[in-house]
N, C-alpha and C positions, 0 to 999 in steps of 0.2 A: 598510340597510347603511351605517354610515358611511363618511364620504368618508377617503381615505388623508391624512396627514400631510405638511404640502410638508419637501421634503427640503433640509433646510440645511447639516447637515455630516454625516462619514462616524462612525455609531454603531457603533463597534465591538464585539465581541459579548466578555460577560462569560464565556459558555461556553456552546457548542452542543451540540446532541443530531441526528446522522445517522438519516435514515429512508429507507429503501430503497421507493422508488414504485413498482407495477408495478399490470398490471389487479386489480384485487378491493384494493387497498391505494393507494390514492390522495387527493384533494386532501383529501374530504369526511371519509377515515377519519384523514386526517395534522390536521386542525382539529380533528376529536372531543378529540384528545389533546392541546387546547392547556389544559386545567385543569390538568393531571397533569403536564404540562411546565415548567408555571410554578411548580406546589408543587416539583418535581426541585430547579429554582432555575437550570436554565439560562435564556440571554435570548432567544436563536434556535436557530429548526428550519432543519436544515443539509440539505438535500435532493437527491438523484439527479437527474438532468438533468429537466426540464419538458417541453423541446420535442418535437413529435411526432416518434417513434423508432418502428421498422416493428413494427405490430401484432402487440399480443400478448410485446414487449420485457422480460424481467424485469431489465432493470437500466438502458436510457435512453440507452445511447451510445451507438447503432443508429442517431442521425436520420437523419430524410428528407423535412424541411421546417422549414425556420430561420424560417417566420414563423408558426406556428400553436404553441401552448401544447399540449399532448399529448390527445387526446380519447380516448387509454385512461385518463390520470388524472382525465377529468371536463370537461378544456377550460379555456377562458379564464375562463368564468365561476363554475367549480366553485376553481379556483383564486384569484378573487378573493374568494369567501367564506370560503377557508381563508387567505387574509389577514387579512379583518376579524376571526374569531374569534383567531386567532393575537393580532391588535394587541391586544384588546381585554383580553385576558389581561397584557400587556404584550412580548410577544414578535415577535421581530422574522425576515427570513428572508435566509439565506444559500442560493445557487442554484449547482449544479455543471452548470459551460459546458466542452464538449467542441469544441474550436477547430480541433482537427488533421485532422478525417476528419469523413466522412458514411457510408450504409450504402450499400451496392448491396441494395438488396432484392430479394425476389423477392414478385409480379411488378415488374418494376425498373421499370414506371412508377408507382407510388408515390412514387421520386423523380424530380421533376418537372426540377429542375435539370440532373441525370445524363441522363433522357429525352433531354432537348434536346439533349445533348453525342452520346450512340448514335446519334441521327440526322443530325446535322447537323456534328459533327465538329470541326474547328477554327472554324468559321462562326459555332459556335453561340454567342449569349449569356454563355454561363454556360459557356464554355471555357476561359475566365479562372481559375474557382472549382478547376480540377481539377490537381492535380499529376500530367500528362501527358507522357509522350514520343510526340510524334505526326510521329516519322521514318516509323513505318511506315504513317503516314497515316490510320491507325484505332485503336479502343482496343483489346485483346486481353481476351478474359472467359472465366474458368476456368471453365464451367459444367457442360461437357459429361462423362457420368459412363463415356463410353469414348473412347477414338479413335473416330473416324469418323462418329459419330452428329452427324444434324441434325436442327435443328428444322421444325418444318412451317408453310407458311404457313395465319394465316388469316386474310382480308380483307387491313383493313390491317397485322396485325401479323402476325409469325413466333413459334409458341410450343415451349416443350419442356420438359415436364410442368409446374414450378408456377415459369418463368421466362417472357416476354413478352418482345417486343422489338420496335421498327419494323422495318418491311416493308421499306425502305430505308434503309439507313445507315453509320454511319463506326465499325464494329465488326467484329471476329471473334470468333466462337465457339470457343473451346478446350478441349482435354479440361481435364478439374481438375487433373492434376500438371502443365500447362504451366507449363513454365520463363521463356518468353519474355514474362511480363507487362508492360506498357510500365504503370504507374500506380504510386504512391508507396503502398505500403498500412501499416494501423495494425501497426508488427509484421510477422505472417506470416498474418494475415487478410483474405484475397481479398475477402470482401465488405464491407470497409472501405478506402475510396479517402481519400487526403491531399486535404487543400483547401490553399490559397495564400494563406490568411489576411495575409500580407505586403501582397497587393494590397489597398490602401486600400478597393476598394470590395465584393471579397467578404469583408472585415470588417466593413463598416458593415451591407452585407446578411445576412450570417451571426449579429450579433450585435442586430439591431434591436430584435426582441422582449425581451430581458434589459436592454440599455441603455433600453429604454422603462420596464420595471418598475421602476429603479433612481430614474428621473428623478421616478416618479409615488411613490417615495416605501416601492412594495410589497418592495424588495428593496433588505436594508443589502449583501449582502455574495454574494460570489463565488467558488466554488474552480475555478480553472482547470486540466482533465484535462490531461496529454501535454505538457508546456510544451518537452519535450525533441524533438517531433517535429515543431517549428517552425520554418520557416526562419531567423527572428530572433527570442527569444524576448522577447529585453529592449525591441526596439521593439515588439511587439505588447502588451508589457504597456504600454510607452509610451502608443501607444493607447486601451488602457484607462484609464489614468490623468488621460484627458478626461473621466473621467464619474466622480465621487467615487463609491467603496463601499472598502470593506475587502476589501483581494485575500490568498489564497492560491494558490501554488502546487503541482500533485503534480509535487514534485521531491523524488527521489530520491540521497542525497547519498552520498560514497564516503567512507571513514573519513579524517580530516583534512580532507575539502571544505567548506567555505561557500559559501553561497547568493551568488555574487555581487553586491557594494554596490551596483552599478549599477541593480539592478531595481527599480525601484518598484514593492511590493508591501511586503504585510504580513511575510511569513516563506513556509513551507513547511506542507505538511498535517502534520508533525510523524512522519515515521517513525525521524527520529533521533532523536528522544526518546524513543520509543516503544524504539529499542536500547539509549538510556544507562540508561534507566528499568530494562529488564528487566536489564542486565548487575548492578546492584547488589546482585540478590536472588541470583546466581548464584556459587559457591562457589570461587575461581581453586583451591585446593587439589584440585579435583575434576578438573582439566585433564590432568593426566597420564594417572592410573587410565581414567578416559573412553575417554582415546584409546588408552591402551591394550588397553582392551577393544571397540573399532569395530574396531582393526587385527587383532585375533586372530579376531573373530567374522568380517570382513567379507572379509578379507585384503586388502581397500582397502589404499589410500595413506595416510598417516597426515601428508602436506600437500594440504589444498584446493586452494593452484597446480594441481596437476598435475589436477586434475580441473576446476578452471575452464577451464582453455587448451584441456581436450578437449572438453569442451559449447561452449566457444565457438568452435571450430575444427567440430564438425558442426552450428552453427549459420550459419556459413558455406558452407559446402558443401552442406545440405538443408533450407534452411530458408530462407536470405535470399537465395538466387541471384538473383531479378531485381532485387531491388536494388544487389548487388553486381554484375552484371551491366552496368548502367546507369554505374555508377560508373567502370566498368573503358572500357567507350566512351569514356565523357568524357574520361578521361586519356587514351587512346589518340590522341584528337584534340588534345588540347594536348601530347604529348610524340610526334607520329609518329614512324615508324619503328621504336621501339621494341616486342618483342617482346610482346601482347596476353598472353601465358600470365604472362610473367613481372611485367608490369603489374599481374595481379591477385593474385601471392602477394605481391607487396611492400603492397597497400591491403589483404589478408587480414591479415597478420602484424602491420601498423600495428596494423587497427579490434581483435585479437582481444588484444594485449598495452593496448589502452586501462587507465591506472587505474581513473578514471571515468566513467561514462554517455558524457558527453561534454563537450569545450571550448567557450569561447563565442567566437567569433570574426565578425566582422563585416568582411566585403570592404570597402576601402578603409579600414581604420583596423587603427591598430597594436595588434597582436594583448595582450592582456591578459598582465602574470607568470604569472598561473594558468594560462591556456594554454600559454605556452610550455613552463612544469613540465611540464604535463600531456603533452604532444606529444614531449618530448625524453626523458621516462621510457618513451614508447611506444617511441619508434625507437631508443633503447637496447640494449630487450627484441626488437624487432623484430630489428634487424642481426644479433642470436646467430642467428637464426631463419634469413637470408637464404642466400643463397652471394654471396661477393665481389663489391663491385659499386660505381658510383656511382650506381645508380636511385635508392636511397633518398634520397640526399642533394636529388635531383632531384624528389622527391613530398612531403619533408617542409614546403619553404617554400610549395607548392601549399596543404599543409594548413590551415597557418598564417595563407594569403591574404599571404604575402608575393609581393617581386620581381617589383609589376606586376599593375593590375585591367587584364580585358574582361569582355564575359558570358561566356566558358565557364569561366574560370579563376576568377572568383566563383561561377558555379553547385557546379564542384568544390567549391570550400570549404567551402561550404553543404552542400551534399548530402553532404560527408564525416559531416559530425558530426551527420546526420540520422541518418546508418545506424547512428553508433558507438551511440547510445543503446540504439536496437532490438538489436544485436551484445552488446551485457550483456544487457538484459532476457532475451531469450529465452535466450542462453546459458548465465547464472547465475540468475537468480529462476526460470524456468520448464525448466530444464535440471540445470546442478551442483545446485541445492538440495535436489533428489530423487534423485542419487546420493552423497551423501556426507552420512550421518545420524548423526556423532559425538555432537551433542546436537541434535535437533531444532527444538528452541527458539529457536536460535540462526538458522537456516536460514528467516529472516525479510525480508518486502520491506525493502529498505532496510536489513537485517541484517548484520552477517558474521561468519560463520561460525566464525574465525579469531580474532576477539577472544572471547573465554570469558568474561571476567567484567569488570564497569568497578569501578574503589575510588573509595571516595566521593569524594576530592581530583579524579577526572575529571568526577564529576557535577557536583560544585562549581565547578569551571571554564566547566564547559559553561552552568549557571544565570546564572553574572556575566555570560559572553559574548551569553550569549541575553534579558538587562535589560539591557543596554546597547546591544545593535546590532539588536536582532528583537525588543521586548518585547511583539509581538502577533502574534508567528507562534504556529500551531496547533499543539498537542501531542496524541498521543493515544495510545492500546496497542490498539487494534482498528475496525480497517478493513472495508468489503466487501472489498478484497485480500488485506486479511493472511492468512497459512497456515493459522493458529490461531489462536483468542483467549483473549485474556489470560489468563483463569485456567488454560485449557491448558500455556500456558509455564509459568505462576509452578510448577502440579503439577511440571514435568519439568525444572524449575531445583531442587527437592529432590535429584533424582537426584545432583547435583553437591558431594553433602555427605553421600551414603550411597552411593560410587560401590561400594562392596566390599559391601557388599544388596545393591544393585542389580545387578551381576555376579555373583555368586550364585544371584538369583532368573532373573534373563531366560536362564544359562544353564538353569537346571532347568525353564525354560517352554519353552524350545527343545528338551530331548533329551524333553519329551515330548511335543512336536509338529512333529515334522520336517519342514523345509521342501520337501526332496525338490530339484524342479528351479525353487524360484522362488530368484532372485537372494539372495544374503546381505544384501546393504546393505536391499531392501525387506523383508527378513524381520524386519531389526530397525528397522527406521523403524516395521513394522507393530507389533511389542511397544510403542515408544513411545507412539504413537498410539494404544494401547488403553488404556496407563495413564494417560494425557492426557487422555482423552472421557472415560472409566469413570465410570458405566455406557455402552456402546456397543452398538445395535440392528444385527445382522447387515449390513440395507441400507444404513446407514451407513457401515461398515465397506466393505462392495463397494465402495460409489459413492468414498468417498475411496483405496481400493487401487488402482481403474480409473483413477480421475485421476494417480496417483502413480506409475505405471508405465508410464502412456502419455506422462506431461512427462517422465519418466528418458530415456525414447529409446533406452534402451541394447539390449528384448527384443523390445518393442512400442513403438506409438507412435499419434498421432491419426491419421496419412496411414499409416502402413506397420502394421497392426495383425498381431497373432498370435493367434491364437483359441484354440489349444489352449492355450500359455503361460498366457492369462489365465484360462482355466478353471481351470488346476493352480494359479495363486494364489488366486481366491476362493476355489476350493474347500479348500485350507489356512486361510483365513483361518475359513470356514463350519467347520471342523473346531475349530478353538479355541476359537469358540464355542460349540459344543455337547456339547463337554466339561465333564460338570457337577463335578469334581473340582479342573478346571485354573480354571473360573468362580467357583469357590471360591476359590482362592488368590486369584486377581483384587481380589476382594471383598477379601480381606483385607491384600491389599499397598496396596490405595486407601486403608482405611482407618489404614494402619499412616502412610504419608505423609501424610494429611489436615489432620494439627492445623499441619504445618507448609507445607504448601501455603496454608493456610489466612493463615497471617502475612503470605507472599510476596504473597497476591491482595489481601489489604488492603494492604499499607505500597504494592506500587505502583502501587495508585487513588491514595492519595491523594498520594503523591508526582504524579503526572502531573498530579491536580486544583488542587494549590498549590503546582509550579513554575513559574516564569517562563515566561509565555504562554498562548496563550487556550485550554482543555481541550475535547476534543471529549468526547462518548459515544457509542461505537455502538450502535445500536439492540439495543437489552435485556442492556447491558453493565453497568449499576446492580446489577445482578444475577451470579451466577455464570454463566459466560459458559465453554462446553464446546464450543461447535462447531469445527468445522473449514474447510477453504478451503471458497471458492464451489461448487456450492451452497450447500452445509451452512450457511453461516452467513448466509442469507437467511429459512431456516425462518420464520414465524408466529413476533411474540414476545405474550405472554399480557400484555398492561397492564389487562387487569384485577385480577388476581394483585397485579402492581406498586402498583395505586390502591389497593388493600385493605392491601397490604402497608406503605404509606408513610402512611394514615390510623392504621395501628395506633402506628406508630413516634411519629407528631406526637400521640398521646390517650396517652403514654408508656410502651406497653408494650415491656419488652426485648426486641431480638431476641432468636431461637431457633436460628438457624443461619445458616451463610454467607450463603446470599441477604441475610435482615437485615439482617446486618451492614455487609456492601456498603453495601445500597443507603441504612442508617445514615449511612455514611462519606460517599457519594457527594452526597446529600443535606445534610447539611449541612457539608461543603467547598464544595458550590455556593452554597449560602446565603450564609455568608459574605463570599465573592465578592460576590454580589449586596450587601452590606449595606455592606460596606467597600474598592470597587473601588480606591483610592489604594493602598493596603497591596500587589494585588498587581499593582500596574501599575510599582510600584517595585523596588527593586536586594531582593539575593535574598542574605541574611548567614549563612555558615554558623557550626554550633556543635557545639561536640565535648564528648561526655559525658567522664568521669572514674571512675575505677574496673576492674576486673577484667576487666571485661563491655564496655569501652565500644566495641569494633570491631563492636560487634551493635547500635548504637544510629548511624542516620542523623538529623542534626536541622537545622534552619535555620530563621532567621525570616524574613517575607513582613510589613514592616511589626508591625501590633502583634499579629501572629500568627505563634506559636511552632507549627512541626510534628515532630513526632518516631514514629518506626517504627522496628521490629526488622525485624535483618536475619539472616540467618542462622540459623535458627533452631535448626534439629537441632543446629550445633557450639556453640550457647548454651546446650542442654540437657545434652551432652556433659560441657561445662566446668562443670556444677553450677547453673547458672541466674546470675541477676545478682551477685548479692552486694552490695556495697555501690558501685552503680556509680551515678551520678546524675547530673542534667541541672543545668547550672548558670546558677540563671537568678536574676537578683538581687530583690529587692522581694517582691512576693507581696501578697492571695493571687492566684494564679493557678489559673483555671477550663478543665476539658477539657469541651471544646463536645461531645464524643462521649458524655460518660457522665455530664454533668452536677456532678463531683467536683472539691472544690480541694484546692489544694496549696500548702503554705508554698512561701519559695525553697529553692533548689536540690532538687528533687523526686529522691528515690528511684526507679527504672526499675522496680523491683522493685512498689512501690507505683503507680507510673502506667499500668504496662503489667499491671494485676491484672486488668482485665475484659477488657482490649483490646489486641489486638498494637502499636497506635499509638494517637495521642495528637493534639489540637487545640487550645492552651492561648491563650489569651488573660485578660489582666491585667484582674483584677476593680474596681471604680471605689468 
C-alpha cells in the first residue's frame, strides 16, 4: 500500500460524487469504484459519516463512538485501502462529520460516553459532552412503551427488552410520549442527544479521528451535518479552521439569506442552487392555472403563510415541547414573576413567525444587521399574534443578547436560536411541505414553495454573487434529503407549461378513482408523485404515501398513527394501480411529457455541473434519477450498467436514451473541469441569444467555455420551434464538446440544439 501524501495545502475538490455507506456497501465496495469515478471526471468521493454509528445504521448519523472508524464499513483498515485505491486513481476524499448529537442506542451501552453519564450523572467524565439540564438531577429517557412498566434487574445491569442500563444510576425511565425530557435532541428524535461541541475539549475528543485523517493527508475535505444545531456555529467552524481541508456547511438558507461572511468555510452543500437551478426550467406562466387548480381540487388555501404558521404552530405544541419547555424555564428565571403561560406564547409566536432557520448571535458581542432584520421581522409578526403587552419588548433584547451578559441570559440567547432552527425544520421541510402540494417540485429542502419560477437575470445574479464571494461552495439537485430527485422535478416542472393537460388529465384520473375518505391535498400530491416516478412499483408507492401522511400530521402521524385511515389510502393508491385502463393512460401521459422532461433533466445537469462552484453527484444521478425521499433514494445503484454505459460513450457510440445522454452530459462537463480548472474557478459572463425564440435559450461563459441549454420547452414548440434565433458568439470555429460538431460564429439554436437540448462549445485552436 503506498504511503499517503503529506499534506501541504487545502485541495479543493474539482467535483464530487456522494456515496451512501451502510453494511453490505462500504469502504472496500466505495474503492472498487475508484476506476469509474475517475473516468466520471470527478476528483473526490464525498462520503456518509465514517465513524462507528450503532450497528446495522443505514445512513451514519447514529454515532456511538468518536474514536473508532465504523467496523460495519470494514474499519480503519478497510478504510485505508479505500484510500490508497481512491489516491491512486487520483481521487481524493471529502468526509461527512455530524458535530451536533450522538445516538442513544439500544443496548445504550454501546455508547460508552452516554454509559458513563446514566451512571454516574453530573460526576461523570464525559458530562461535559451532553447538552443536559440536570436540575432534576438525572437524565430522563423515553424508553418505556407504557406507563408504568419497568425494567428488571439483572446482575449489574437493569434491562427492558432490547434496552440495558446500569444497575445504579443518575437516570429515569419514562414512558415514550414523556414530555418532560431534560436533554437537547437532533429535532424531535429521542434517541439522538445534543453534544456541547462549544466546549474545547469535547471537540477535540469528538473530532480526533477526522482531524487525524486530515493531518495524514487521507481526507482533503469535510461537510459538516446540523451547523444550525450549534451553540456557536461560526466559532466551531473557527475551530476547524485549525486544521486545513475544504469545509462545507448543511445550511439551509431562506429566500434573500446569505451564508454569513464571517464563517470560515468553503460555501454551503448547495440546496440554493439546487432551487435557482430547478426554478429556471419552471414555467412563471403556469402559476396562476396551478393554483388554481390545487384550490379547487384541494379546497386548501391558496397562500402557504397560512399553512406554514399552522405546521409550525403543531410543531410547537407536539412536537418540540421539551424543548420549548426548557426555554420557557429559563426565561422564567431571568424575567420572575412573570406569568410562565404567557412566557411561552410570546417565545411560541417569536420562534414560529422566524423568516429564517435561525440568527446568529453571539453573547457578549453586538448582534449582526442580519439578525436584528431577522428578529425585528419576527416580533413584528409576532405582536399581531400577542394581546397587549410589554413582554415582548422585554424578550426581544434577551433574543438578541442585548442589555447585559450572565450565564442564564447567554444560555437564553443561545438556546433561542437552537430551537428556532429545529421550529422550521420540522414545521415546514417535514410538516407544511406534505400539506400543501400546488407544485410538488417546488416542496424541496431548502425550497420554497412560494417562489414558482426564477428568470434567468436571477440565476445570473446569483452565478456573479456566488464567483465572487463563495466560488467553492458546493452545488448540487439531489441529496440523500431531498424529496425527489432531480429528474423527478424537471418531469413535474413540465406540468407548469401544460397546466390546462394537466388539469384535464389528473381531473379524469381522479373521477375515476375516487379518493373516498383520504385527504384531497395527499390525493393529488399522490397523482404527482406517480407521474414523477413513472413507472412506479405498488411498494414504492405505499412506502412514500406512509411517509407522506405520517409527516402531514394532519390524519395520522409517526407518534399518533390511524390504522384504518392508512389502509383507505394504500388501499386507493393499490387501486390505481391495478387498473389496467387508468396504467394505460399513465403510460401514455409519461410518454406524451417525456421529450420535454427530457430537455429540463439535461439543461439542469449541466447548468448545476458548469456553474459557479464545486458540483456534487448523488449516487447514480449521472443517470435518470426517479427516486423518491429516503428510503427510496438509498436503493442499490447498478455501476456496472454505468462502466458499460460510459466505455460505450468514450469507443464513440451515441447515446440511445436519457440515461446516455445524462451521463454524456455529466461526463464530459466533468472532464472539462478536470482539464481546465482556471475557466471555472473564474467569474461567471452571461449571454443572451437573439431571435424569436431567444427567452428559451439560457447561455453563459465559464472562461473559455461557452454553455447553452433550452428552457422551456413545450412553449418553444408551441411558438413553432427556433427560427432564426442564434447564440452570438464572435470568431469561430467553435466545437460542442457534446456531439463532437462545429460551428461558424454566431451559431443558429436551431442548428446547435439538432442532436441535443444543450450545448458545450469551446473555441477550436
Amino acid at each position: 500500500m503506498s504511503e499517503a501524501p503529506a499534506k501541504e495545502k487545502v485541495r479543493v475538490p474539482v467535483a464530487t460524487y456522494r456515496l451512501q455507506l451502510c453494511r453490505g456497501f462500504g469502504f472496500a465496495e466505495a474503492g472498487a469504484l475508484a476506476g469509474y469515478l475517475a473516468a466520471l471526471g470527478v476528483s473526490h468521493v464525498y462520503l456518509s459519516p465514517i465513524l462507528q454509528a450503532v450497528p446495522g445504521s443505514v445512513h451514519g448519523y447514529d454515532v456511538v463512538d468518536h474514536d473508532r472508524i465504523s467496523a460495519d464499513l470494514g474499519g480503519e483498515e478497510a478504510f485505508r485501502a479505500m484510500a490508497a485505491k481512491l489516491r491512486d486513481h487520483g481521487l481524493g476524499i471529502v468526509v461527512d462529520l455530524v458535530p451536533n448529537h450522538m445516538a442513544i442506542p439500544a443496548p445504550e451501552d454501546l455508547n460508552k460516553a452516554l454509559w458513563s453519564v446514566l451512571r454516574d450523572g453530573p460526576d461523570s467524565p464525559y458530562a461535559r459532552w451532553f447538552d443536559i439540564d440536570w436540575t432534576p438531577g438525572h437524565v430522563v429517557l423515553p424508553v418505556l412503551g407504557a406507563a408504568g412498566d419497568e425494567a428488571r434487574p439483572d446482575g449489574d445491569v437493569v434491562r427492558y427488552h432490547e434496552h440495558v442500563f446500569p444497575r445504579e444510576g443518575r437516570y429515569r425511565l419514562a414512558y415514550w410520549r414523556e414530555p418532560d425530557l431534560n436533554y437537547r435532541r437532533f429535532f424531535d428524535i429521542s434517541t439522538l442527544i445534543g453534544l456541547r461541541v462549544e466546549d474545547e475539549e469535547v471537540f477535540e475528543r469528538t473530532h480526533a479521528v477526522p482531524l487525524r485523517l486530515l493531518r495524514e493527508g487521507l481526507v482533503d475535505g469535510l461537510r459538516i451535518d446540523h451547523p444550525d444545531g450549534l451553540a456557536d456555529p461560526r466559532g466551531y467552524l473557527r475551530r476547524l479552521a485549525r486544521h486545513p481541508a475544504w469545509v462545507v456547511v448543511e445550511k439551509i438558507l431562506g429566500p434573500g439569506e446569505e451564508l454569513p461572511a464571517d464563517w470560515p468555510c468553503a460555501g454551503t452543500t448547495g440546496y440554493e442552487a439546487l432551487g435557482i437551478v430547478g426554478g429556471l426550467f419552471t414555467d412563471p406562466a403556469g402559476e396562476e392555472p396551478l393554483t388554481s387548480l390545487h384550490t379547487r381540487v384541494t379546497g386548501g388555501p391558496a397562500d402557504f403563510a397560512d399553512v406554514e404558521r399552522a405546521a409550525k404552530r403543531h410543531a410547537a405544541d407536539r412536537i418540540l415541547v421539551p424543548e420549548i419547555r426548557r426555554l420557557t424555564a429559563l426565561l422564567a428565571r431571568i424575567l420572575p414573576g412573570e406569568d410562565t403561560a404567557a412566557l411561552r406564547q410570546v417565545l411560541v409566536e417569536l420562534l414560529i413567525a422566524m423568516p429564517v432557520y435561525r440568527a446568529y448571535v453571539v453573547p457578549g458581542e453586538q448582534p449582526p444587521t442580519e439578525a436584528l432584520e431577522v428578529v425585528a421581522l419576527a416580533a413584528a409578526e409576532a405582536r399581531a399574534a400577542l394581546p397587549p403587552g410589554e413582554l415582548l419588548d422585554r424578550v426581544v433584547p434577551l433574543v438578541l443578547g442585548l442589555g447585559g451578559s450572565d450565564p442564564l441570559r447567554d444560555e437564553f440567547t443561545v438556546r433561542f436560536h437552537q430551537i428556532a432552527a429545529p421550529m422550521t425544520a420540522k414545521g415546514v421541510e417535514d410538516t407544511a411541505f406534505y400539506r400543501w402540494s400546488r407544485l410538488a417540485a417546488l416542496n424541496e429542502v431548502g425550497g420554497d414553495p412560494v417562489r414558482f419560477a426564477v428568470p434567468p437575470e436571477e440565476f445570473h445574479d446569483h452565478c456573479e454573487r456566488t464567483s465572487r464571494d463563495r466560488p467553492q461552495t458546493m452545488t448540487t439537485l439531489s441529496t440523500h434529503d431531498t424529496k425527489r430527485q432531480e429528474d423527478v422535478r424537471a418531469r413535474l416542472a413540465v406540468l407548469t407549461e401544460l397546466p390546462a393537460e394537466w388539469a384535464a388529465t389528473v381531473g379524469r384520473w381522479r373521477s375515476r378513482a375516487p379518493a373516498g375518505v383520504v385527504e384531497a391535498d395527499l390525493d393529488y400530491l399522490m397523482w404527482q408523485t406517480i407521474v414523477g416516478a413513472w413507472p412506479l412499483t405498488a411498494d414504492r408507492l405505499r412506502e412514500y404515501l406512509t411517509k407522506a401522511m405520517r409527516e402531514a400530521k394532519t390524519r395520522t402521524s409517526w407518534v399518533d398513527q390511524d390504522p384504518e385511515y392508512e389502509r383507505a389510502v394504500l388501499a386507493h393508491a393499490d387501486a390505481v394501480l391495478a387498473d389496467a385502463e387508468l396504467t394505460a393512460e399513465l403510460d401514455a401521459f409519461a410518454a406524451r411529457i417525456a421529450p420535454y422532461a427530457r430537455v429540463n433533466s439535461l439543461g439542469q445537469k449541466l447548468v448545476q455541473l458548469t456553474m459557479p462552484g464545486v458540483p456534487d453527484i448523488y449516487q447514480g444521478c449521472e443517470l435518470s434519477g426517479l427516486s423518491l425521499v429516503d428510503p427510496d433514494n438509498r436503493r442499490p445503484v447498478d455501476y456496472g450498467r454505468r462502466r458499460e454505459l460510459l466505455a460505450d460513450l468514450d469507443a464513440g457510440t451515441a447515446p440511445a436514451d436519457l440515461d446516455g445522454e445524462k451521463l454524456l452530459v455529466t461526463s464530459r462537463a466533468l472532464r472539462l473541469r478536470g482539464l481546465h480548472p482556471d475557466w471555472f474557478s473564474g467569474g461567471h459572463e452571461p449571454l443572451a441569444a437573439t431571435g424569436p425564440a431567444a427567452e428559451h435559450v439560457l447561455a453563459y461563459r465559464r472562461g473559455g467555455a461557452t454553455i447553452a441549454v433550452t428552457r422551456l420547452p413545450a412553449g418553444l414548440e408551441r411558438r413553432g420551434g427556433w427560427g432564426n434565433t442564434a447564440l452570438p458568439l464572435p470568431r469561430g470555429p467553435w466545437r460542442d464538446l457534446l456531439t463532437d460538431r462545429s460551428y461558424g460564429s454566431d451559431p443558429a439554436m436551431s442548428g446547435l440544439f439538432a442532436a441535443l437540448p444543450v450545448a458545450v462549445l469551446v473555441e477550436e485552436q
